[in-house]
C-alpha positions in Angstrom: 0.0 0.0 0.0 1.5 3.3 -0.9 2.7 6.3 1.8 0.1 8.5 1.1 2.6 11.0 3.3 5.0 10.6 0.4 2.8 10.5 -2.1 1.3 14.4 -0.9 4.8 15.2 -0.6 5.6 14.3 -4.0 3.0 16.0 -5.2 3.4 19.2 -3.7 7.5 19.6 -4.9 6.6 18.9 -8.6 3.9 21.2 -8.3 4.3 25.0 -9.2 0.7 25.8 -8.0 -1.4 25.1 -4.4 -3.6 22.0 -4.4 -6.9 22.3 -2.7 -7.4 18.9 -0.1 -10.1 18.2 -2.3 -8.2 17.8 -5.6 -5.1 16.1 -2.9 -7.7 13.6 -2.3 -8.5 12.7 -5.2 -5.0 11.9 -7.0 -4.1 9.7 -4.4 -7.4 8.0 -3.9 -7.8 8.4 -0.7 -10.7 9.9 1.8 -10.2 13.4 2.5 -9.9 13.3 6.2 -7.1 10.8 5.4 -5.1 13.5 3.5 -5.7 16.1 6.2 -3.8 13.7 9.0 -1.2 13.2 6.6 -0.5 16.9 5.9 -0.8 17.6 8.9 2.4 15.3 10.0 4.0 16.9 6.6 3.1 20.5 8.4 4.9 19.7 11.2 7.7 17.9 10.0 8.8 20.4 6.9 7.5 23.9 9.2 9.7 22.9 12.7 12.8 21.2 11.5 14.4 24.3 10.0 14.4 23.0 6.3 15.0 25.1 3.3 11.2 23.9 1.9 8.1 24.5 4.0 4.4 23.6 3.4 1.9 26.2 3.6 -1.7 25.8 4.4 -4.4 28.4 3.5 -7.8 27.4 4.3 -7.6 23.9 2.0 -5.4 24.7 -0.4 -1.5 23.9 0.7 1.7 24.4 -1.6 5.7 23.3 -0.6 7.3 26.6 -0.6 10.8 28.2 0.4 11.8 29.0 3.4 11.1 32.6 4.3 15.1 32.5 5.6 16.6 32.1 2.2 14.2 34.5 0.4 17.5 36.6 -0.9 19.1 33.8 -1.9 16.2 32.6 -4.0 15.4 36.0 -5.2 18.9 36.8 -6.5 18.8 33.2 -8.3 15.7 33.6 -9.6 17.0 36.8 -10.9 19.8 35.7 -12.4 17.7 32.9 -14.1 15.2 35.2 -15.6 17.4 37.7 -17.2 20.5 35.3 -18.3 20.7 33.6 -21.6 18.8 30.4 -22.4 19.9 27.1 -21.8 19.8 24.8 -25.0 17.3 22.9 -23.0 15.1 25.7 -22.2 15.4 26.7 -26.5 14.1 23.4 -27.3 11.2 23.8 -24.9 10.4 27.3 -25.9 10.7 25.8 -29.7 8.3 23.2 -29.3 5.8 25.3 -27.2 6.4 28.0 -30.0 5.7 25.4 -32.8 3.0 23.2 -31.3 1.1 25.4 -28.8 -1.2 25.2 -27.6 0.6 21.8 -25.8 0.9 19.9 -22.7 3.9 19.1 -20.5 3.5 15.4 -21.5 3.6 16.2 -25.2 6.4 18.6 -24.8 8.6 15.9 -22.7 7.3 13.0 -25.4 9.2 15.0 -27.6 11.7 16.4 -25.8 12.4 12.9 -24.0 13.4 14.3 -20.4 11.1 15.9 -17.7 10.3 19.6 -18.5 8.9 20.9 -15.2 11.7 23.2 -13.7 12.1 24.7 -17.6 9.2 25.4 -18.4 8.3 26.8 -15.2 11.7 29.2 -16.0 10.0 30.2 -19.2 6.8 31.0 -17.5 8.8 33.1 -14.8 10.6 35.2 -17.6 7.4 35.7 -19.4 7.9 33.4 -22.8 5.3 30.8 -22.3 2.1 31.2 -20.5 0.1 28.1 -19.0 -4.0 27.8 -19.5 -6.1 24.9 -18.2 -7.9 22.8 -21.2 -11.2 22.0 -19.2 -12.5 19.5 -22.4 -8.5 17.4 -21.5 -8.3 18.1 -17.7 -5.0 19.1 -18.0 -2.5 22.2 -18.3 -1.5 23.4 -21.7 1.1 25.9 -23.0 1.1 28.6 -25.5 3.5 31.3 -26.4 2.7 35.3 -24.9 2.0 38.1 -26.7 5.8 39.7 -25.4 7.2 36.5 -27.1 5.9 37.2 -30.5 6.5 41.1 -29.8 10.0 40.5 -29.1 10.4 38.2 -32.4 8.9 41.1 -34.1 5.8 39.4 -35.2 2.1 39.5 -35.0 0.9 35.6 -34.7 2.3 32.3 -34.2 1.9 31.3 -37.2 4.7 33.8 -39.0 7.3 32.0 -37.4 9.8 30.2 -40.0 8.5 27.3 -41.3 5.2 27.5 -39.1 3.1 25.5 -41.1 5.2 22.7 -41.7 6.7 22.6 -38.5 3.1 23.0 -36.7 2.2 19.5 -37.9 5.6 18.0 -38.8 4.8 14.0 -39.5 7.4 13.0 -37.4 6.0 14.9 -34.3 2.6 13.3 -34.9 3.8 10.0 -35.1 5.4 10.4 -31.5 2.6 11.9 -30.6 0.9 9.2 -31.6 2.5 6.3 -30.4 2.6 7.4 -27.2 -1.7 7.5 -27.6 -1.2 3.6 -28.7 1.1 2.7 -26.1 -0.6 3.8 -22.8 -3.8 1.9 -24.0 -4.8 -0.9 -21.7 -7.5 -2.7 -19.7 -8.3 -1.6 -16.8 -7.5 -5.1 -14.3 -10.3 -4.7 -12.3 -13.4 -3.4 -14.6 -12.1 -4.8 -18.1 -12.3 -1.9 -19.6 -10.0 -0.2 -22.0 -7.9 3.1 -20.5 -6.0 5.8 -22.0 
């Protein structure tokens, strides 16, 4: 039986934004009064053992954040990492968001072939990329912003090099695809088919 302590845990460090109990709840399929014990043993641990990461609770929403401590430090990277040059990394990203937008994080690490959190969450800091949720998907997607084209010099996504071609490259949709294919299965215990 999985922690659900670890599994809370995990999901508040990959995530960028609060999660409401509720939504907490759900993920890990468990009851809700279950998930409130367990954050509140995460509360205590992470907010009284002088970490650099804390969990902060308002009303039912709760996000792992920084400690208040080493807000300089954080700020002055932060800094730095919003007004240096791109990594290649963060290029590619910012290409494939560029080229395929609107497009979710598990499209853009299909392609990519790595994790993408921490980068595109840079891109969203500086500006470049802006995230929307797709209520028909359930999911988050990402698009380019309007100071991303205005710093290109151009009016729409689609003047960018090559747009149309790129936008629905073969290759790209046969990733896509395959990755459709492959995460089809039954379901063990109702028999049914699952994405």
């Amino acid at each position: 039986m999985p922690n659900l302590k670890a599994q809370i845990e995990s999901l508040l460090f990959i995530n960028n934004q609060p999660f409401k109990i509720k939504k907490l709840a759900e993920l890990t399929k468990s009851e809700k009064k279950e998930v409130v014990t367990a954050l509140a043993e995460l509360l205590a641990e992470y907010n009284e053992s002088g970490r650099g990461l804390r969990i902060q609770q308002v009303e039912d929403a709760v996000q792992m954040v920084t400690a208040p401590e080493n807000s300089k430090l954080v700020k002055d990277y932060i800094k730095q990492e919003t007004t240096g040059e791109l990594s290649r990394a963060s290029l590619e990203t910012l290409t494939i968001v560029a080229y395929r937008g609107p497009v979710s994080r598990a499209e853009i690490e299909q392609i990519r072939g790595v994790n993408c959190a921490i980068i595109l969450r840079n891109l969203l800091m500086r500006g470049l990329v802006i995230a929307t949720e797709d209520k028909k998907k359930m999911q988050t997607t990402y698009n380019i912003t309007f100071d991303f084209l205005q710093f290109l010099g151009i009016n729409q996504q689609s003047d960018l090099p090559d747009y149309e071609k790129l936008h629905s490259h073969e290759s790209l949709e046969k990733v896509l695809n395959q990755n459709i294919v492959v995460n089809l299965g039954q379901d063990s215990n109702t028999g049914e088919m699952v994405v």
